[in-house]
TORFIGU-643781 format. One line per 3 residues: number of its first residue (from 1); their letters; for each residue z, x, y of C-alpha. Coordinates in nm, 4 decimals, decimal comma. Example, Ala and Ser with C-alpha at 12.3 -4.5 7.8 and 13.67 -1.06 7.14 Angstrom:
REM residues 2
1 = as = 0,7800 1,2300 -0,4500 ~ 0,7140 1,3670 -0,1060
REM end
This chain:
REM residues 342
1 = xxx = 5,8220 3,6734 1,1288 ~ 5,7578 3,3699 1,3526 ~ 6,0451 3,1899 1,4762
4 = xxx = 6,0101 2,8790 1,7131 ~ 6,2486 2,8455 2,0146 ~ 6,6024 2,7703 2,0028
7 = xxx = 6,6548 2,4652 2,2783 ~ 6,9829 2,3442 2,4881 ~ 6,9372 2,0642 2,7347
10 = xxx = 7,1199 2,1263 3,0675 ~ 7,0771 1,8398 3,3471 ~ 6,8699 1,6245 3,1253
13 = xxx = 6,5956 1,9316 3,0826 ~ 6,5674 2,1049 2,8231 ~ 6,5218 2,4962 2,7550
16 = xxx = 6,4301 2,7516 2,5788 ~ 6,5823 3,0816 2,4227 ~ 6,4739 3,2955 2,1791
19 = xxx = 6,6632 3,3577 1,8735 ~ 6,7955 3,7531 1,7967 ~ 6,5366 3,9394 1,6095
22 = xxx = 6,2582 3,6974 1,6355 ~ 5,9291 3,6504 1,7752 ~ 5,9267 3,3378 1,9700
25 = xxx = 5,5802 3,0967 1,9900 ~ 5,6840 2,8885 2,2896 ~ 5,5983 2,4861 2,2223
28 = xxx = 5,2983 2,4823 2,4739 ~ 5,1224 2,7481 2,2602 ~ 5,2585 2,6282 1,9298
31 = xxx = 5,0103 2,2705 2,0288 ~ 4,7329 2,5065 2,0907 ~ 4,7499 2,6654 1,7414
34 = xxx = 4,7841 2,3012 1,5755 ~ 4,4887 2,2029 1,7982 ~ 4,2814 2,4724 1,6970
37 = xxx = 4,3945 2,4632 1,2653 ~ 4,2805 2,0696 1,3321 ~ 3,9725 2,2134 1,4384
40 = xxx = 3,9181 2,4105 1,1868 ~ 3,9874 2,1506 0,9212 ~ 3,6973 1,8738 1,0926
43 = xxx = 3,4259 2,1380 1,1134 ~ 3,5084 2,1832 0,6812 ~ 3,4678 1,8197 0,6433
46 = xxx = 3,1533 1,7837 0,8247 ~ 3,0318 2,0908 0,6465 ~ 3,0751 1,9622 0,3565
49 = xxx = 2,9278 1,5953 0,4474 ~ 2,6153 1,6484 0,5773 ~ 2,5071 1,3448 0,8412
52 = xxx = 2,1732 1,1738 0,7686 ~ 1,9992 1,4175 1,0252 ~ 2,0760 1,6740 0,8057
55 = xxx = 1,9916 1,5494 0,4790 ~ 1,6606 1,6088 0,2928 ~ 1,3820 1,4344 0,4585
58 = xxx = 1,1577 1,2029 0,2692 ~ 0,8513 1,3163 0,1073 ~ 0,5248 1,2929 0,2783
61 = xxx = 0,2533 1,0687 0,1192 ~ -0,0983 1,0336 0,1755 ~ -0,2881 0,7554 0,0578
64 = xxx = -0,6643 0,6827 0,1037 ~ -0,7090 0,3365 0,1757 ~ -0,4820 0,0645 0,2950
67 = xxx = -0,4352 -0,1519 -0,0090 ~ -0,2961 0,2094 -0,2274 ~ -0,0334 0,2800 0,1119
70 = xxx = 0,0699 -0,0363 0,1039 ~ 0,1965 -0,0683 -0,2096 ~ 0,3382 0,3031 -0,2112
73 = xxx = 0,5348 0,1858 0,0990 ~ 0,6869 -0,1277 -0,1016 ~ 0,7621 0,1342 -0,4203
76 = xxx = 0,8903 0,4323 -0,2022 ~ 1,0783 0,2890 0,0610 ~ 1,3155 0,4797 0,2932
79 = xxx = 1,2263 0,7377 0,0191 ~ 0,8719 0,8630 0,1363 ~ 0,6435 0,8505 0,4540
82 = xxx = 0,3264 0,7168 0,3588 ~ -0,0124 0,7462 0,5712 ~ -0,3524 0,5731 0,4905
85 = xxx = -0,6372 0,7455 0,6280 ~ -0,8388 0,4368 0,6059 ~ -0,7187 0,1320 0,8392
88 = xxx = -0,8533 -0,2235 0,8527 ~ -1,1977 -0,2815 0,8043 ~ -1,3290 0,0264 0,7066
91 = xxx = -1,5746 0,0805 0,3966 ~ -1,4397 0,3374 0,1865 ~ -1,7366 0,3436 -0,0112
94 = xxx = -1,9105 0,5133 0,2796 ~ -1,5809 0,7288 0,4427 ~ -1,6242 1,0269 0,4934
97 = xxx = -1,3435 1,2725 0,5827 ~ -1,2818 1,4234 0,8897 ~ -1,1684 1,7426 0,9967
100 = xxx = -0,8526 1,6181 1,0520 ~ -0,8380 1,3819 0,7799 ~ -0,8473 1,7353 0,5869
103 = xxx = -0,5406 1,8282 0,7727 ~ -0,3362 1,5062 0,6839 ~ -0,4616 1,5704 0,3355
106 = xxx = -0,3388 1,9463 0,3353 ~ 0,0148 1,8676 0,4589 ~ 0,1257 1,6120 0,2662
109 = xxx = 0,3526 1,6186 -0,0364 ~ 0,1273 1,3769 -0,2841 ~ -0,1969 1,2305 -0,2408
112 = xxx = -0,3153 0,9010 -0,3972 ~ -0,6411 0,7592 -0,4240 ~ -0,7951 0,4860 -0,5900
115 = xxx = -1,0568 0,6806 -0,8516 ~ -1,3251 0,5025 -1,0360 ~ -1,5658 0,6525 -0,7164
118 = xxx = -1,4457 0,4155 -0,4734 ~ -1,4145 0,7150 -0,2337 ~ -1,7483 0,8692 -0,3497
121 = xxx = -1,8112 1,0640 -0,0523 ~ -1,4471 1,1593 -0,0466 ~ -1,4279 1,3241 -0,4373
124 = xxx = -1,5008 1,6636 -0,3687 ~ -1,2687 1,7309 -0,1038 ~ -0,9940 1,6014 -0,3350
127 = xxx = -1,1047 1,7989 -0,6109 ~ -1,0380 2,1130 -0,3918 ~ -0,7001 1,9695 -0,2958
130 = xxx = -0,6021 1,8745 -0,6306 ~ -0,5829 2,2870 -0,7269 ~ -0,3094 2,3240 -0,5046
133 = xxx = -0,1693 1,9227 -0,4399 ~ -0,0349 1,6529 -0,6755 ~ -0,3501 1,4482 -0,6368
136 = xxx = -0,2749 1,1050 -0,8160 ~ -0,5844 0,8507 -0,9524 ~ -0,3878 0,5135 -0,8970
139 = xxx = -0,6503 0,3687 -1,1684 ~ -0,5997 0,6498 -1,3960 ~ -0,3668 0,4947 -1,6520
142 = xxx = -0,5735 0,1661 -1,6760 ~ -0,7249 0,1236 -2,0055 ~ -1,0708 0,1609 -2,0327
145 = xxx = -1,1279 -0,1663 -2,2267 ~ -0,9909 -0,3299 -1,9219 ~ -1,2197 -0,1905 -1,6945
148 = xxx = -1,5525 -0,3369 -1,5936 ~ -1,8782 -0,1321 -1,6604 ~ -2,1162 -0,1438 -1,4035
151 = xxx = -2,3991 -0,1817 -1,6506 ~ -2,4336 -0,2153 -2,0688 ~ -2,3096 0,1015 -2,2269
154 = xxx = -2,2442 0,2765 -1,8960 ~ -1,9177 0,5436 -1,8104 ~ -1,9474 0,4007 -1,4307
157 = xxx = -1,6826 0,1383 -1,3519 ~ -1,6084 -0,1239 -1,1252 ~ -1,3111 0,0696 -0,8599
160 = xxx = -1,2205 -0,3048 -0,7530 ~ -0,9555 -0,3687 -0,9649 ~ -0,6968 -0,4651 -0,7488
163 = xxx = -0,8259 -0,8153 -0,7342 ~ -0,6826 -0,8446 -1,0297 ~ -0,2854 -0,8444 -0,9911
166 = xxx = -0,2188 -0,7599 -1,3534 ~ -0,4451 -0,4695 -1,3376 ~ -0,2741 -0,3621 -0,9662
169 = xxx = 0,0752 -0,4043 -1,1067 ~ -0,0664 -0,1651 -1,3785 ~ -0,2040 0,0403 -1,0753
172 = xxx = 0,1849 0,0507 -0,9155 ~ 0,3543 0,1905 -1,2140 ~ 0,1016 0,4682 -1,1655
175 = xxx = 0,2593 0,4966 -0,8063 ~ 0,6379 0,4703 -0,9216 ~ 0,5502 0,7077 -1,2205
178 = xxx = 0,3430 0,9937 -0,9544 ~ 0,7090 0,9260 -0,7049 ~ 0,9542 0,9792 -0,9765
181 = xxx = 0,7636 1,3187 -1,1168 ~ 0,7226 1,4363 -0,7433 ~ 1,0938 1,2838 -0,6328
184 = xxx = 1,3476 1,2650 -0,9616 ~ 1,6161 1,2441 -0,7299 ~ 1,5306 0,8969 -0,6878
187 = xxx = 1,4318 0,7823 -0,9914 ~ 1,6305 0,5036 -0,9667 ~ 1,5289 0,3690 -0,6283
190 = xxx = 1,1427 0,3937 -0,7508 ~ 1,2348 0,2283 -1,0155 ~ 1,4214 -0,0834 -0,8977
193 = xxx = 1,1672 -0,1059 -0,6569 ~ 0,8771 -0,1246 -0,8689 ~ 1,0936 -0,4028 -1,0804
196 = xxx = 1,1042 -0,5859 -0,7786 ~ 0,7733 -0,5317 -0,6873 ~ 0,6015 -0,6274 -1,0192
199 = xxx = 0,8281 -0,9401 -1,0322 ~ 0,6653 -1,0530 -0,6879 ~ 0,3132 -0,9928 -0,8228
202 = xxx = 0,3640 -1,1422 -1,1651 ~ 0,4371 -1,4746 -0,9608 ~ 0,1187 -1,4220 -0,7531
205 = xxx = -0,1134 -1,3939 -1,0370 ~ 0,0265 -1,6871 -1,1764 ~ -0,0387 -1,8638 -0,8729
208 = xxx = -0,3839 -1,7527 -0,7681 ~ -0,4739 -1,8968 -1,1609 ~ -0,3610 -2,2087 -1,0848
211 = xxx = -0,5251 -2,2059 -0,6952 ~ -0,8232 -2,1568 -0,8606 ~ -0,8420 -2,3410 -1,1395
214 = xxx = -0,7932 -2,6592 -0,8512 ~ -1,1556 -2,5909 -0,7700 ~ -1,4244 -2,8350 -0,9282
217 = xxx = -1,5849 -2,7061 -1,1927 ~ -1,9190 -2,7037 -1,0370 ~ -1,8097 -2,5459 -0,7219
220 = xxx = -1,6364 -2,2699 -0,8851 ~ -1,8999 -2,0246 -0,7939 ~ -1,7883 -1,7175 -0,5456
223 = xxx = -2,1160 -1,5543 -0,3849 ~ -2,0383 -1,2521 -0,1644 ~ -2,1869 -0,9820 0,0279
226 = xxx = -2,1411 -0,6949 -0,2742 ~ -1,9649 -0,7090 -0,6044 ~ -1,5907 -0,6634 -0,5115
229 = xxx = -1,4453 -0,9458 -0,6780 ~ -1,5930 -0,8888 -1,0494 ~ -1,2138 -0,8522 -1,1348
232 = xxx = -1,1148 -1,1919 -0,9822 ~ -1,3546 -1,3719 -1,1372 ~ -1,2946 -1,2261 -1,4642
235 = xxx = -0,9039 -1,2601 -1,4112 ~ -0,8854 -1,6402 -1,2829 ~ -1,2165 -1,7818 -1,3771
238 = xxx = -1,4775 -1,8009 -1,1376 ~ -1,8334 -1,7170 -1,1263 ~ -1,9256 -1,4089 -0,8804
241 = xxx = -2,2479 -1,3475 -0,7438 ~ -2,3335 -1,1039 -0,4867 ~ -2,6098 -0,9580 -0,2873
244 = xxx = -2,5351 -0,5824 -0,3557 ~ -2,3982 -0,4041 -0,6192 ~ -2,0357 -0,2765 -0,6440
247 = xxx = -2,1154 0,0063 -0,3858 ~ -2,2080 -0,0814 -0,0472 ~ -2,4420 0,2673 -0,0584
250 = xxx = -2,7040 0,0345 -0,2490 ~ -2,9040 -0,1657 -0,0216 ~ -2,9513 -0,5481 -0,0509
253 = xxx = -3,2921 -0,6090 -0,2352 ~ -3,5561 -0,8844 -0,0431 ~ -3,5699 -0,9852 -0,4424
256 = xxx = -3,1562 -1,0209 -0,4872 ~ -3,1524 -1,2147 -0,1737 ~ -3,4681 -1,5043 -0,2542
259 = xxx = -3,2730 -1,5523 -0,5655 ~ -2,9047 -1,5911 -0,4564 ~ -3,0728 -1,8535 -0,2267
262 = xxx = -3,2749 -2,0483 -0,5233 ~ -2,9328 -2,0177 -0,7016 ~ -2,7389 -2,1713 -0,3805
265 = xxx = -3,0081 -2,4317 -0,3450 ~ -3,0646 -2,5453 -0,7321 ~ -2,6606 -2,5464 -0,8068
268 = xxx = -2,5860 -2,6996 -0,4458 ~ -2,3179 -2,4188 -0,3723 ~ -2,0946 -2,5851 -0,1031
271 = xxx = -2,0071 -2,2534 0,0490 ~ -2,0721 -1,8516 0,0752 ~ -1,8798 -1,5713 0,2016
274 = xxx = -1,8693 -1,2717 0,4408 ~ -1,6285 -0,9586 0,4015 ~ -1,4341 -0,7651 0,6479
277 = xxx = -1,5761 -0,4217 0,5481 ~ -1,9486 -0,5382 0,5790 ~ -2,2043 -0,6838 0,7617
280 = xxx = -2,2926 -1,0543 0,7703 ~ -2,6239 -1,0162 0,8066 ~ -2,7349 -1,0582 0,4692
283 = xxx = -2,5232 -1,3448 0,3955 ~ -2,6517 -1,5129 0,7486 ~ -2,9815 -1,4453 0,5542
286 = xxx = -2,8807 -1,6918 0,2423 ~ -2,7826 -1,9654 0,4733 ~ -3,1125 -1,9671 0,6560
289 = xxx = -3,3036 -1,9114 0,3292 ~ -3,1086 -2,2378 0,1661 ~ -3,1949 -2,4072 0,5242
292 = xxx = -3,5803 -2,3337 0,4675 ~ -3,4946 -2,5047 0,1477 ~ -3,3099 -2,8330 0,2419
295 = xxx = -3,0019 -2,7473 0,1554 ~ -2,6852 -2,6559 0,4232 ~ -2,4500 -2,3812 0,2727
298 = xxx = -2,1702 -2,3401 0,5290 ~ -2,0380 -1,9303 0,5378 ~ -1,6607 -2,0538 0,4227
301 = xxx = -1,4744 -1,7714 0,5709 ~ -1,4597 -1,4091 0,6075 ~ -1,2603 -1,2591 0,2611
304 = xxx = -1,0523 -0,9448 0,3068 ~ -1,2731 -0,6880 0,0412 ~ -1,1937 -0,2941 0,0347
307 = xxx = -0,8876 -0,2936 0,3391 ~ -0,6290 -0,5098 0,3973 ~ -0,6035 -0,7152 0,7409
310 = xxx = -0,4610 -0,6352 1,0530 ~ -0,1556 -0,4248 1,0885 ~ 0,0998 -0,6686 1,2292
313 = xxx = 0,0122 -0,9787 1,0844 ~ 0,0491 -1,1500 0,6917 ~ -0,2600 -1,0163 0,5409
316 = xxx = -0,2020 -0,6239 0,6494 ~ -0,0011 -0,6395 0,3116 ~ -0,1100 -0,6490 -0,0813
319 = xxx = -0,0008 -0,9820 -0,1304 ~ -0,0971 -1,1691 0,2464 ~ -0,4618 -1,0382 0,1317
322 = xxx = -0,5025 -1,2317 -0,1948 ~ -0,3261 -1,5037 -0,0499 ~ -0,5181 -1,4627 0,2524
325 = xxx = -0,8330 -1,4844 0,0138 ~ -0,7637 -1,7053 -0,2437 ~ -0,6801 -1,9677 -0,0371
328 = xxx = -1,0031 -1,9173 0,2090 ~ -1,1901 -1,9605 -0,0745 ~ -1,0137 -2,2814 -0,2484
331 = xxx = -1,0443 -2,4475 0,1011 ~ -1,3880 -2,3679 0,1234 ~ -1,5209 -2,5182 -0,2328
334 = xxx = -1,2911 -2,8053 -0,2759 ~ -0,9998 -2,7391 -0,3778 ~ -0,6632 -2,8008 -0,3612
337 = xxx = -0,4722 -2,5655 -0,0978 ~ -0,1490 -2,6390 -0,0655 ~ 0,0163 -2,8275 0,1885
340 = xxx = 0,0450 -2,7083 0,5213 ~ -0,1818 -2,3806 0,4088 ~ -0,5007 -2,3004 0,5978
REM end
C-alpha cells in the first residue's frame, strides 16, 4: 500500500510524517510520478495522431509532356507529385528518352502519356515499363469516331487532340479515372477536382467558339508550320493548312510549300503562323514566296503547338495556352479580341 504523508504546520511551515504501517511517497516525488503518467498519456495521443510528416506521402506521377502534367497537377492536387519530362518548347514528336529520363520513368507510381504516337520515338520504352508500371494512354478512352484519321481509311490518328477542349476534358477524366484506380483513398478529392476542372474548360470551349467565329469569313483560314490544329479547326470552325504533316519527322515538301504560297496569294491570307516547337524557316519561306508574288502576308504570332509556355507565366498552363493562342490568332486575321487583350 501507498499512503501519502500526514502534514502539521508548525511556525507557518509545514511537515511531514508518515502514517503507522505505511509506505510514504513524499510530495516532491509524488509531482515526479504525475509528471511522468502525463508523459505517458501525450506520447499515446501523438501515437495515435500521426502529424502530416508522418502521414502517407503522395503518389509519384510521371507525365510525358507538359500539357498531360499540367492537367494531372490541376486533377491531383496536394494528392500526387507530378513530373513532365518534356518542358517548354520541346518536340515530342522527335524526344527521345534519356538515360535518366528511364530512371524518372522507373520510379514513379503512374505514368501518363498522350498515345495516338505522339511520343513515337518514346513507345517502346513504355511498352517495357507498362509490364511492370500503370502506364496510362490519356487518349485511350476517346472514341474513335471522334478522332481524326490521318488519311482515308487509315488506323493512324491525329495525337493533337487537346486543341479541342471537349476532347481534353474527355482526356482528364482519363486522368481522374487512372488517380482514383491507383489512389481510392481519394476518390473524392479526384473527383471534385475534375468537376471543377471540367466546369473551367466547358466555359473555355464556349469561348474560343465565339473568339473565333468574330473572324471574317474570308480570313478564317489558319496556315501553320505542321498539322497540330486539325482539332481546332474542326472544333470551332476554321480552315487549317499546314506545311507538314501531323508529325514533324516528315519533312516540308518544295511542292507543299509553292502551293501554300499560291493559296496565301490567290485567297489574300492576311496572316501566317510560327510554332514554339518548330522552326520558322519554312514559314519565313511562304512570306517571301507571297512577296515574289505581290502580296505581303505578315507571320501573326508565334502559337504555342505540342508544350505549353514558359513555366512562371499565364500560358505554362492548359488554359493560358489556348487563350494564349486563340487570341494571337483572332488579333492577327481580324477579329474581335476582347478589350484590353493582346
Amino acid at each position: 500500500m501507498i499512503q501519502l504523508c500526514a502534514s502539521a504546520t508548525i511556525k507557518g511551515h509545514k511537515i511531514h510524517y508518515p502514517r503507522t504501517g505505511a509506505t510514504v511517497i513524499p510530495p516532491a516525488l509524488l509531482l515526479s510520478y504525475r509528471s511522468v503518467i502525463w508523459l505517458v498519456l501525450i506520447a499515446i495521443c501523438v501515437a495515435a495522431h500521426p502529424t502530416a510528416s508522418d502521414a502517407e506521402p503522395p503518389i509519384s506521377v510521371v507525365a510525358t509532356t507538359s500539357i498531360i502534367a499540367d492537367t494531372a497537377r490541376s486533377i491531383a492536387g496536394p494528392f500526387a507529385t507530378v513530373i513532365a519530362l518534356m518542358g517548354p518548347g520541346i518536340d515530342p514528336h522527335l524526344y527521345k528518352a534519356s538515360p535518366g529520363d528511364l530512371r524518372t520513368l522507373s520510379s514513379a507510381s503512374l505514368i501518363l502519356h498522350n498515345g495516338l504516337h505522339l511520343e513515337g520515338k518514346m513507345a517502346e520504352a513504355l511498352q517495357k515499363l507498362s509490364s511492370r508500371k500503370t502506364v496510362v494512354a490519356v487518349t485511350a478512352e476517346i472514341p474513335r469516331g471522334k478522332l481524326r484519321a490521318i488519311s482515308i481509311n487509315s488506323e493512324v490518328y491525329d495525337p493533337h487532340v487537346w486543341f479541342d477542349v471537349s476532347l481534353w476534358i474527355a482526356c482528364a477524366q482519363t486522368i481522374r479515372d487512372a488517380l482514383i484506380r491507383h489512389d481510392p483513398s481519394h476518390a473524392t478529392d479526384y473527383s471534385n477536382r475534375f468537376s471543377a476542372l471540367a466546369t473551367e474548360l466547358q466555359q473555355l470551349d464556349t469561348w474560343t467558339r465565339a473568339q473565333i467565329s468574330s473572324i471574317p469569313a474570308n480570313n478564317r483560314v489558319l496556315i501553320t508550320a505542321h498539322d497540330a490544329f486539325g482539332y481546332f479547326g474542326r472544333a470551332y470552325g476554321i480552315e487549317v493548312l499546314a506545311i507538314q504533316g501531323v508529325s514533324t519527322e516528315s519533312e516540308a515538301s518544295l511542292r507543299s510549300i509553292n502551293e501554300l504560297v499560291q493559296t496565301i496569294v490567290r485567297r489574300k491570307i492576311p496572316a501566317i503562323f510560327i510554332e514554339n516547337t518548330i522552326s520558322p524557316k519554312a514559314v519565313e519561306a511562304l512570306v517571301e514566296g507571297a512577296k515574289a508574288h505581290g502580296h505581303t502576308v505578315m507571320i501573326g504570332g508565334q502559337l504555342l503547338s505540342d508544350s505549353l509556355g514558359d513555366h512562371g507565366t499565364p500560358e505554362g498552363s492548359y488554359s493560358g495556352t489556348v487563350k494564349h493562342n486563340v487570341l494571337t490568332i483572332t488579333k492577327a486575321l481580324a477579329g474581335a479580341v476582347p478589350g484590353g487583350a493582346t
